[in-house]
N, C-alpha and C positions, 0 to 999 in steps of 0.2 A: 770702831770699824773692824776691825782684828776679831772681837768678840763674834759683831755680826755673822763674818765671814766664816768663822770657825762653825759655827750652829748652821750656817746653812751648807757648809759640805759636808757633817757631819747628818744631816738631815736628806741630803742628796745620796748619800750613800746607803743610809738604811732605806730610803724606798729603793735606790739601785737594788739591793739585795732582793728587795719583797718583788718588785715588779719596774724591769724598767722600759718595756714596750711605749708609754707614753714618749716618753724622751728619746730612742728611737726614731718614733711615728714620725715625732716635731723635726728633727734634724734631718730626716728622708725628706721631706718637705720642704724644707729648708735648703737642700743642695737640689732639688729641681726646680723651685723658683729661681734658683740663683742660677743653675746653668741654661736654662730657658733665658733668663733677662740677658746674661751676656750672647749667648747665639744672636739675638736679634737686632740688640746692639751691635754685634760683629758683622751682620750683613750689612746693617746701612753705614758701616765706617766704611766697608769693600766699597759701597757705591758712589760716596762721598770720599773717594781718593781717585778711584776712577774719573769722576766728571771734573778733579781738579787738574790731572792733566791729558783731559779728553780735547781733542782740536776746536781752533775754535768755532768753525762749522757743524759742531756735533752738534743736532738741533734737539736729540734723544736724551743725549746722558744728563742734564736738568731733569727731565721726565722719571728717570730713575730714582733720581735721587728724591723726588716726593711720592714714589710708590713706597719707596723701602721707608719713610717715616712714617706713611699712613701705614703701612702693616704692621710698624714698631710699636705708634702710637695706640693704635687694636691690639697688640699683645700683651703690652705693659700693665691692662686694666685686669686679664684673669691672671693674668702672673702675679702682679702684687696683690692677689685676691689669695692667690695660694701664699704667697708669702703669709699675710694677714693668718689664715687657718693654721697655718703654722703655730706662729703666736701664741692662737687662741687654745693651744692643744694642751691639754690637763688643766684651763683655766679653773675651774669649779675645784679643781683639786689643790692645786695651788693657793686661788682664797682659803679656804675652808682651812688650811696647814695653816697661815700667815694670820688668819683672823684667830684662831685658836692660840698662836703664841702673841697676838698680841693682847687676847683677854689674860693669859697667862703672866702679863707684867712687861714686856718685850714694848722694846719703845718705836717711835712710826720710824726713826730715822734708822734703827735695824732691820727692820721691816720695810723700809723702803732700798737698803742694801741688798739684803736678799732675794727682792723680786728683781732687781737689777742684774744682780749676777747669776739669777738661773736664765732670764733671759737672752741675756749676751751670751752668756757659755753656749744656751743650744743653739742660735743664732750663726755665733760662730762658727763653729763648728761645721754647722749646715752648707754656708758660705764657704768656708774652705773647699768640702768637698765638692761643692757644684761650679767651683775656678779648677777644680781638678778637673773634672767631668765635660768645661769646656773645652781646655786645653785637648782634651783626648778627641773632641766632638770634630775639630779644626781639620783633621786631615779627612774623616769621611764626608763634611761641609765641603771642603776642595774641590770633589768630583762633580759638582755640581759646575752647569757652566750657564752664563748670563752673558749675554752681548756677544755672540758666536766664540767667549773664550770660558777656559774654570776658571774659576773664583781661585787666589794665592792664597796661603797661608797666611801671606806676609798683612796679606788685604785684610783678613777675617780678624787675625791676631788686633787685639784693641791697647796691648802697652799693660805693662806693670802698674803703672799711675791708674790707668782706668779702673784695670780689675780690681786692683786696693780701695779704690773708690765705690764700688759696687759693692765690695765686699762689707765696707764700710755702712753704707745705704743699709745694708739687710738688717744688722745688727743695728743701727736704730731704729728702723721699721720694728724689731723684735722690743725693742726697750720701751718707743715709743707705746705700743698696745700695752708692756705693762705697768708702767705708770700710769694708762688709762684708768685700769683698775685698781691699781693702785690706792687710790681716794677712796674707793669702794671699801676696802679693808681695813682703811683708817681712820675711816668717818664712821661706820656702820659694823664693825666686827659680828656686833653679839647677831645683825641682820642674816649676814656672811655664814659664819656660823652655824644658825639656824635653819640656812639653803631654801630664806622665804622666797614668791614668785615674784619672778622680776615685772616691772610695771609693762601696760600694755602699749604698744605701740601708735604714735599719733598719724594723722591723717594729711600733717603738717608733710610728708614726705612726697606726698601726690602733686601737690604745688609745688615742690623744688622742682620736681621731674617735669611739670609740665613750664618752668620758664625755661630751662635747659633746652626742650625741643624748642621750643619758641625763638632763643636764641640761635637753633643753630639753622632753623627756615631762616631768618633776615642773615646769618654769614654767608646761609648755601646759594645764597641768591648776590652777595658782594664779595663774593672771594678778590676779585683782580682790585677791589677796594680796598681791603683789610686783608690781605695778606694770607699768605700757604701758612705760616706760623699760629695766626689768630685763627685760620678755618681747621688746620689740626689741632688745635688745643681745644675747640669747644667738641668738634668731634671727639676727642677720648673722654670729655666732658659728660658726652653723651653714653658712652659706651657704661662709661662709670656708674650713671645713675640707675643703670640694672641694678646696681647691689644696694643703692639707696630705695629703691621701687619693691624692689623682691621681698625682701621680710614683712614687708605689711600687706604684699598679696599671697605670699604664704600663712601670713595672720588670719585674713579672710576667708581663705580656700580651709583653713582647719575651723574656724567658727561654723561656718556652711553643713561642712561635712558634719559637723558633731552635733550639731540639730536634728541634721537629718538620717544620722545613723543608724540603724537596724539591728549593726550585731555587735560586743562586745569589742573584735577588735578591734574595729574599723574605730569606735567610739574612744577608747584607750590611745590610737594612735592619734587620730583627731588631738583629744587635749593634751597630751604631750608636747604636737604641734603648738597648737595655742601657749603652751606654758612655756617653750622658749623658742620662739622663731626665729630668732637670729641664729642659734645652732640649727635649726633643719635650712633655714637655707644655704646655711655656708655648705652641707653637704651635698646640694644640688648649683650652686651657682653654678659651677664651672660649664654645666651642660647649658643655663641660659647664657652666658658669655659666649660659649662654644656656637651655640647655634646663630648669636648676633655676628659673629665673626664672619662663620661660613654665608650667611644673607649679604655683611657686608662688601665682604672679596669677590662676589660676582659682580659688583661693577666694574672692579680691575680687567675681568674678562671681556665684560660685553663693549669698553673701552677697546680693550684688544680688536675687537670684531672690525670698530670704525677708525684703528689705527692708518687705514691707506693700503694702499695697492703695492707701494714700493716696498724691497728684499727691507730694509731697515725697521721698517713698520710692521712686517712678517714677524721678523726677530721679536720683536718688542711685546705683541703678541703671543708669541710662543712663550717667552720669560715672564710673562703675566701670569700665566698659566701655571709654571711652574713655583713660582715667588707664593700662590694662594695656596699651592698645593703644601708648601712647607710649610705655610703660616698655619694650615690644617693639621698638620702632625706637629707641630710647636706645640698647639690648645691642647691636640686631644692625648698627647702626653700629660701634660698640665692638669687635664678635665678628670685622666684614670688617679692619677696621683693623688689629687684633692680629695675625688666621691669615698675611694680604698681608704684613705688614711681619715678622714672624717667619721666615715662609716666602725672603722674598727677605736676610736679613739671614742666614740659617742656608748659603744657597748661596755668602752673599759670603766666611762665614769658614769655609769647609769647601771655598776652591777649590784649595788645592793638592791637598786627598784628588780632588776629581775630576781633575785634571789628572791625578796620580800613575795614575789608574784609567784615564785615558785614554789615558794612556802603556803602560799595560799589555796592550791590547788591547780592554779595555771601549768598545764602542760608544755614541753617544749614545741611542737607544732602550731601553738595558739599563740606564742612568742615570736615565732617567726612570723606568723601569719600579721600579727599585728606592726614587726617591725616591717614588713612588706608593702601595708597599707602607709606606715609614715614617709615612705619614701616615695610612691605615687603619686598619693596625692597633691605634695609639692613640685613633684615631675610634674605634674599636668599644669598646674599654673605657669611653672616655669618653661615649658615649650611654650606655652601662650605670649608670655611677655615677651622673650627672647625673639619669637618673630613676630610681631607685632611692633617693637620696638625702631628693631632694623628699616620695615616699611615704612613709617614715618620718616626715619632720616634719610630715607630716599625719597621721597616726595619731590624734593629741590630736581634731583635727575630723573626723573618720571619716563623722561625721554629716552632713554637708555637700558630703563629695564626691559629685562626678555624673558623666556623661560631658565637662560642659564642660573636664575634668580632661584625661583620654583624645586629647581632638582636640587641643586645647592643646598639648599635650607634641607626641604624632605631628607635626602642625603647625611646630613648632621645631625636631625632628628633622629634619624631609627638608628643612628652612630654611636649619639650618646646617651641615649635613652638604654640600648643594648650594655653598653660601659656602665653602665648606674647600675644596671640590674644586676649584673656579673661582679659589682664589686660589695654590691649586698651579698651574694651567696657567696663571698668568698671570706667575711665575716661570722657566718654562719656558729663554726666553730666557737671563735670568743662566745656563743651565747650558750650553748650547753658547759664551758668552761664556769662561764661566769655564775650559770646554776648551781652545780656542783662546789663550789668554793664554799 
């Protein structure tokens, strides 16, 4: 173990030297997942101390306390989405090190050391800083006020035990993705190594998605049956299976386009696409979660509308309104985070291909032009799914929807579509860098 360890901080340090933007990237990510997760954990503990000693006429603060899970339960799916991109950040780089020392004679159980402890470390790290970050979040969280009073401190604060416990969560969520890969490296090295193409995606994933809605038409229709616990857990169930549905209609939106492509770079970006969709979607998830979200959170409103006539049911109303609007700047914190740190992370380990292409005769204009079209084209499927998805799991309240449905969505659309775009050109740079090297 000692041996292990020694090789991989001295391994950590000479790419510290060469370039340590990766590890960076991964632990900026890593403390906004993690201060994102604890904010929304910390509203619904405000609300769930509140309704434990609310009178016992208070008909409202139950009502609370299952809006503020259903918004937790919506957040927790692009949050640990960014957590995950996190993880995943210099994966390619990482095998290719770990395969390389283990064709070099290096045994799996060092090699399974060392992916463990770059893991945790950036993990850590990450998570410390975003328990920091919430702590600071806590007093401008304060001004906000719910049930005609602010939100305390004392409310928001979730305990030493909890945060240690999140903290904890990250850091296996980091370990867990890499012992995912883990087997990749130590089953297949010389594969690893060689950065052959990964297999194609199955079709098997369109029938998980579609028993998941199936399931949640028969809950949305027996909720006072099976319970707020079993109707919020198939709902994030549902939210979830965005990320299971997404990479293989980003599969087909690149096969489509690359048939039918006309100019080079459209054609280039296309099988790129094709050649790993699991990374072009992680770059755009955030915007389908984003836009499921903003679709979802207008039912909270148009509830608000049939709240009653009485000042309590106003209130209630009003803090609908405002709880969506948080939940909206939660995502699209969350949404700039992920597309910026993806996007500059996807240029760091794809710069010998630009090099190679720059060597070739590829101009830098034609590199953009073609990183532009990669990013689109999964934009466009991914607006698609994202609201098409949400409309299905409203089906159950059909009754309910209004236009506040309509703007909402639109609304998120040209939000984070705008956010995608701006965090491609603000990578720009890395690519005449990565030329030049």
């Amino acid at each position: 173990m000692r041996a292990a360890l020694g090789l991989w901080w001295g391994l950590q340090r000479r790419e510290a030297a060469h370039d340590r933007r990766p590890t960076l990237l991964a632990v900026l990510a890593f403390a906004v997942s993690t201060t994102a997760l604890l904010v929304s954990l910390g509203g619904t503990h405000a609300f769930v101390d509140r309704a434990a000693v609310a009178p016992p006429g208070d008909e409202y603060a139950p009502i609370y306390v299952v809006l503020a899970l259903v918004a937790c339960a919506l957040l927790v799916v692009p949050i640990l989405t960014l957590g995950g991109v996190a993880a995943r950040l210099g994966v390619a780089r990482r095998h290719a090190r770990l395969a390389t020392l283990r064709l070099a004679g290096a045994t799996s159980r060092q090699v399974g050391l060392m992916t463990l402890a770059e893991c945790a470390a950036q993990a850590f790290a990450g998570a410390i800083l975003g328990a920091l970050g919430y702590a600071l979040a806590l007093a401008p969280l304060s001004l906000l006020a719910f049930q005609g009073r602010r939100l305390g401190v004392d409310e928001l604060w979730l305990g030493l035990p909890l945060v240690a416990a999140v903290v904890a969560g990250v850091v296996l969520l980091s370990v867990a993705s890499g012992v995912g890969g883990l087997l990749r490296v130590v089953v297949g090295p010389l594969g690893v190594a060689a950065r052959t193409t990964p297999v194609r995606l199955s079709a098997v994933r369109v029938l998980v998605v579609g028993c998941v809605v199936l399931a949640w038409f028969v809950v949305g229709q027996l909720t006072q049956q099976v319970g707020m616990a079993v109707t919020l857990g198939v709902l994030a169930a549902v939210v979830a299976t965005i990320n299971v549905l997404g990479p293989y209609v980003v599969m087909l939106s690149g096969l489509a386009v690359a048939r039918l492509a006309r100019g080079p770079e459209t054609l280039l970006a296309a099988r790129r696409i094709v050649d790993d969709p699991r990374s072009t979607w992680r770059s755009v998830s955030a915007l389908g979660l984003g836009v499921a979200l903003a679709a979802l959170s207008s039912v909270g409103t148009v509830i608000a509308g049939d709240a009653g006539a009485d000042p309590a049911g106003a209130v209630l109303g009003a803090d609908i309104a405002t709880g969506s609007l948080v939940a909206l700047v939660i995502v699209s914190v969350v949404a700039a985070t992920s597309t910026g740190v993806v996007q500059a992370a996807r240029v760091i380990d794809q710069g010998p291909q630009y090099r190679a292409l720059a060597l070739a005769g590829a101009p830098i204009p034609f590199l953009h032009r073609a990183r532009l079209r990669e990013v689109t084209i999964p934009l466009g499927a991914t607006i698609v799914l994202g609201s098409v998805l949400p409309l299905l799991v409203l089906v159950p309240f059909a009754d309910l929807a209004g236009i506040g449905l309509l703007v909402r969505t639109v609304v998120a659309i040209a939000a984070a579509a705008a956010l995608t775009v701006a965090a491609l050109a603000a990578s720009r740079p890395l690519v005449r860098e990565a030329v030049r090297l």
